[in-house]
Structures are given as structure tokens and as C-alpha cells.
C-alpha positions in Angstrom: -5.1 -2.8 -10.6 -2.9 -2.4 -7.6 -5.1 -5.7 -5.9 -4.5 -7.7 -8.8 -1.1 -7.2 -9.1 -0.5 -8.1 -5.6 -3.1 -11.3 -5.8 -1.0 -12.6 -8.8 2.8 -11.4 -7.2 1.7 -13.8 -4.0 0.5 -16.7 -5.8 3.5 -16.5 -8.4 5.7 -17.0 -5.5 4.2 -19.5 -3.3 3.7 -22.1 -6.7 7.4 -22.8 -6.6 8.9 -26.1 -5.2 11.9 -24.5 -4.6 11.4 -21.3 -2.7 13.2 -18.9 -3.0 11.1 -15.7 -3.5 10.3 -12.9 -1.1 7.6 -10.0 -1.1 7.9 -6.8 -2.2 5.0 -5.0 -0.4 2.8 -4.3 2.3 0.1 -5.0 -0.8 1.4 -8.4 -1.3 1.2 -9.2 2.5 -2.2 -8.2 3.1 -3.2 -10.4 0.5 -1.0 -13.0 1.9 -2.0 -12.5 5.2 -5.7 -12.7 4.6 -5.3 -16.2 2.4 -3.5 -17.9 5.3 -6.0 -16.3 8.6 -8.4 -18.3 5.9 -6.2 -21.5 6.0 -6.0 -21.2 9.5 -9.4 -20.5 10.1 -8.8 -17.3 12.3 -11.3 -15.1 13.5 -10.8 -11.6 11.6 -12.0 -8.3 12.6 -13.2 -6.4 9.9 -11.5 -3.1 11.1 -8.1 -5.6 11.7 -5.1 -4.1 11.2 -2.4 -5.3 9.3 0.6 -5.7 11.9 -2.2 -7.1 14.1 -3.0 -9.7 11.3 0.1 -10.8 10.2 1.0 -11.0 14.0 -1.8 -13.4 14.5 -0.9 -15.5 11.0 2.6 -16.0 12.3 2.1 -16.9 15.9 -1.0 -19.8 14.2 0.9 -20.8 11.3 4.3 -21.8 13.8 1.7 -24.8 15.2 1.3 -26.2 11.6 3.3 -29.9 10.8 5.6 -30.4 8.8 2.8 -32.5 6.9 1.7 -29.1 5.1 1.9 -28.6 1.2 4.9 -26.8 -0.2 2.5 -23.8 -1.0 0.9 -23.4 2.6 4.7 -23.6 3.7 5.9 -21.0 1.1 2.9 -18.3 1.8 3.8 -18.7 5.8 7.6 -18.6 4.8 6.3 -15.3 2.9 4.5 -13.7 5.8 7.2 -14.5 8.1 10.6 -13.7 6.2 8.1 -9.5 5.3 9.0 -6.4 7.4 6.0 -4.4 7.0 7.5 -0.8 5.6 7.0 2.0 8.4 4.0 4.5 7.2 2.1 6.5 8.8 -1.4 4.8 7.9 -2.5 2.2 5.8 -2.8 2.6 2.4 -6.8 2.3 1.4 -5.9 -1.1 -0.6 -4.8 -3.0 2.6 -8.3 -3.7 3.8 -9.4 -4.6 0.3 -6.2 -7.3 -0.1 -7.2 -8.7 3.2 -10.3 -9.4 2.0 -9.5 -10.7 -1.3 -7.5 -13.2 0.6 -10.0 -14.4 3.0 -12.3 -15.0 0.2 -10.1 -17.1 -1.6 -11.1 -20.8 -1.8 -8.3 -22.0 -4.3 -6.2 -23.3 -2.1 -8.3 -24.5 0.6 -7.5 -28.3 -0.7 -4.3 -27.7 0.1 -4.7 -27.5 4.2 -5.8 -30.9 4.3 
């Protein structure tokens, strides 16, 4: 459930022409975080680590244009705006969200 939620949280927020949404979790960011190393088309470790992959997201996604559809802009807006919350660990759903996210085609049209 917890996947799902976070899956449907990301995409509510980045459909918006006028952004103004922020995320709520670290669940929300992996998923967020996996869907843009796919629009970038990074190289992700399995075993990748969350602060590692939204550092690499953020240091790609700052060489986009300005050409970039109002969603890609919103989900790096997203990753980039989120403080990951300070645990000890990660919980066992942040691998799965990453995942999910670099699975997802739907908005592959959307890169150009």
C-alpha cells in the first residue's frame, strides 16, 4: 500500500501547471527519484542508496533546458526543494519505490 500511495502522491503533484506542491516523504522521493535517474537515463546501482540517488538526480537534472515539459520540471523542482528526514536506515520500501520509478515508462514522451 505504502508504494502506491507514494506512486500516486508524486504524480498528483507533478500534473499541475502551476506548481506549487511539495513532498511529504522519503517514500515519495524514492519514487521520485527513481522516475527522473529514468528520464535522465542514469546508471543505477541496484544496492544505490537514496541520498546517493537523489544527489546524482539533482546534480543531472541542473543540465536540463528550459525546453523541458512542466512535469519533468515539477518532479526535479520536487527532488530538489525534499530534505531527506534523518533515520537511521532505510525503510525496506525505499529500494522498492526506486524501482517502481525506474520502471515507469509513462512519462518518457515527455523528455523529448
Amino acid at each position: 500500500m505504502v508504494p502506491f500511495c507514494a506512486k500516486q502522491g508524486v504524480e498528483q503533484k507533478i500534473s499541475f501547471e502551476d506548481f506549487l506542491s511539495a513532498m511529504l516523504s522519503d517514500y515519495e522521493c524514492a519514487y521520485a527519484c527513481g522516475l527522473a535517474a529514468r528520464l535522465l537515463k542514469l546508471t543505477v546501482s541496484p544496492k544505490v542508496g537514496l541520498a546517493e540517488l537523489k544527489a546524482q538526480v539533482e546534480a543531472a537534472s541542473q543540465k536540463q533546458g528550459e525546453g523541458l515539459d512542466y512535469r519533468i520540471r515539477n518532479l526535479f523542482l520536487l527532488i530538489g526543494d525534499y530534505t531527506l528526514a534523518e533515520k537511521n536506515g532505510e525503510a525496506e520500501e525505499i529500494p522498492v519505490l526506486i524501482q517502481m520509478g525506474l520502471e515507469e515508462a509513462g512519462y518518457d514522451q515527455y523528455m523529448g
